[in-house]
C-alpha positions in Angstrom: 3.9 29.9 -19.0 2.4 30.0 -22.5 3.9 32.3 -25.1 1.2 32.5 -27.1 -1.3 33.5 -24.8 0.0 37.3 -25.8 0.0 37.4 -29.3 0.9 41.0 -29.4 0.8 41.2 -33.2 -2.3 39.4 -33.3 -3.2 42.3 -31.5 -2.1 45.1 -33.5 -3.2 43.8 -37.1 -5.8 40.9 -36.6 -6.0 38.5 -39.2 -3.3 40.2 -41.5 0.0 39.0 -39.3 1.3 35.7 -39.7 2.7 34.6 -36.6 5.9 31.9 -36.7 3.6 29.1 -35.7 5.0 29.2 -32.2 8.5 29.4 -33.3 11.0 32.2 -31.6 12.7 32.0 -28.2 11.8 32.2 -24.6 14.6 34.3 -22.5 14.0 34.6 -18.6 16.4 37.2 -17.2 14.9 39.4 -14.9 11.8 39.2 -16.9 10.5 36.3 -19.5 10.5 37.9 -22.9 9.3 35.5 -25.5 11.0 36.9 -29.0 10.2 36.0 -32.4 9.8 37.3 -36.5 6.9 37.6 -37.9 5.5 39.4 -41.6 2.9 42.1 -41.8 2.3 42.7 -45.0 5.3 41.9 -46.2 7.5 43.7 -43.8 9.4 41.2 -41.7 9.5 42.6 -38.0 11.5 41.2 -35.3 9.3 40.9 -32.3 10.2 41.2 -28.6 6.9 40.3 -25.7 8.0 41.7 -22.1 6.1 39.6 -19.2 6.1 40.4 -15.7 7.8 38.2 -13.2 4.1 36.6 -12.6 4.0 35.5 -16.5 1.4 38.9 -17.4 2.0 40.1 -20.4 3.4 43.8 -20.4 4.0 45.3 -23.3 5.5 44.2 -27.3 7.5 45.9 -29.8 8.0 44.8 -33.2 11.1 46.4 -35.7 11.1 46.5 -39.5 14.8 47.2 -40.3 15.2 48.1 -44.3 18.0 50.1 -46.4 15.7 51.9 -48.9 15.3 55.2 -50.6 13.3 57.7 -47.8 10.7 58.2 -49.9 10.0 54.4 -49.9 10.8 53.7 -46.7 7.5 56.3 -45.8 5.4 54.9 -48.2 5.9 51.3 -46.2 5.4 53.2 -42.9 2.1 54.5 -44.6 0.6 51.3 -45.6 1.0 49.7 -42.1 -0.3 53.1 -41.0 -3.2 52.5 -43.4 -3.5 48.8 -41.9 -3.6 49.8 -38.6 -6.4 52.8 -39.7 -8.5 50.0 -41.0 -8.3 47.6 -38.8 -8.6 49.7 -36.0 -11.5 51.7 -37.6 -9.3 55.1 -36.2 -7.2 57.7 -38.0 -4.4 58.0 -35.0 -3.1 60.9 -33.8 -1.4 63.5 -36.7 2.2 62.4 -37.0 4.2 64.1 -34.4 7.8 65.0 -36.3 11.0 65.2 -34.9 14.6 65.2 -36.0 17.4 62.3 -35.2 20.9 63.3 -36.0 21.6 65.9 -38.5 20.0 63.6 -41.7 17.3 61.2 -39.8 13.7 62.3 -39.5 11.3 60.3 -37.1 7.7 60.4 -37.2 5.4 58.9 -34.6 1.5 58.0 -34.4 -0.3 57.0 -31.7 -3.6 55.0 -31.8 -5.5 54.8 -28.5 -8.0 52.7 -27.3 -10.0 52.3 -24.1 -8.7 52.2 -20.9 -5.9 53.8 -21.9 -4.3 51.1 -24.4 -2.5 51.6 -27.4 -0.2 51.4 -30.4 2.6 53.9 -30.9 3.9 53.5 -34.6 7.2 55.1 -35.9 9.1 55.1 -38.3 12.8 56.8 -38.5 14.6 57.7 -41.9 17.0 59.7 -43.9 14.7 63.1 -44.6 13.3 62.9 -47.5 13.1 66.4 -47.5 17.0 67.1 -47.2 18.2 65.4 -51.0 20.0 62.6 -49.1 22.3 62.4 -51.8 25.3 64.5 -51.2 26.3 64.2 -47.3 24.8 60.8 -46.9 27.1 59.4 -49.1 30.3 59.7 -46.7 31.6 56.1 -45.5 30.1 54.7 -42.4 26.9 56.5 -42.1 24.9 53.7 -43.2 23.5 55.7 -46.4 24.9 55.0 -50.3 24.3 56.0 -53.8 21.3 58.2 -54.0 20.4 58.5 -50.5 19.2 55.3 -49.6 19.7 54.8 -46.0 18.4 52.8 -42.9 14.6 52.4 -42.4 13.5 51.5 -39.0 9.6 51.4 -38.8 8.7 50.6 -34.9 5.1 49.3 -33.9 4.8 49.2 -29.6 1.7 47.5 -28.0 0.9 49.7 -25.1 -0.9 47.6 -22.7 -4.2 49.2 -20.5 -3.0 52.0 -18.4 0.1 52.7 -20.5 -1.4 55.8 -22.8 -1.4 59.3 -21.0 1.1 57.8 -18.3 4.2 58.1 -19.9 
């Protein structure tokens, strides 16, 4: 089986990903998952391609994990938001906004294409809306000085079928 016959990435941003030149690691448990990093835009993401036990590729997800201030952390969201908008030639569905904890915000958009295909793209955060910089500074919460905390952006490939089933 060839790993690079699902360039999931390539997928999601065309031209502006740069895959690892066909660096990263096969691992064949129940199902082969080819995992790699890769850049878009900047934003290193950690890639993971799910095959079926027939070698089909079934679905990716890439993660961009950052310790940034929340205001920063969805202005990156944004500008792969914005990259996917162009590329895609498609606004995505409004943000849909729910709450993680009792300091995290997540927000997710979902592009869909035809047959039922798509990217869900998410980002979780400290709120920026909440100050972040009295509570979130207690030990062991991941969060320091001035509310910086963990940003997690999430992009899924949803393969044909996927959107409207879930």
């Amino acid at each position: 089986m060839q790993p690079a016959v699902f360039a999931m990435l390539g997928v999601l941003v065309s031209g502006a990903v740069r895959l690892n030149h066909g660096n990263g690691q096969l691992r064949d448990s129940d199902h082969p998952v080819f995992a790699y990093r890769t850049s878009i835009q900047g934003l290193r993401f950690d890639v993971q391609q799910n095959y079926d036990q027939g070698g089909k590729a079934v679905d990716a997800i890439a993660v961009s994990v950052l310790t940034e201030l929340p205001r920063a952390c969805i202005a990156s969201f944004n500008h792969i938001l914005a990259l996917l908008q162009e590329t895609y030639e498609q606004p995505g569905s409004p943000p849909l906004k729910s709450r993680v904890g009792d300091q995290d915000v997540k927000y997710t958009v979902l592009f869909q294409f035809a047959r039922n295909a798509g990217i869900e793209a998410e980002v979780t955060s400290v709120d920026p809306g909440r100050g972040g910089a009295t509570a979130g500074n207690r030990p062991g919460n991941n969060r320091g000085v001035n509310g910086v905390g963990r940003c997690l952006i999430r992009l899924h490939y949803l393969p044909p079928g996927w959107v409207g089933t879930l």
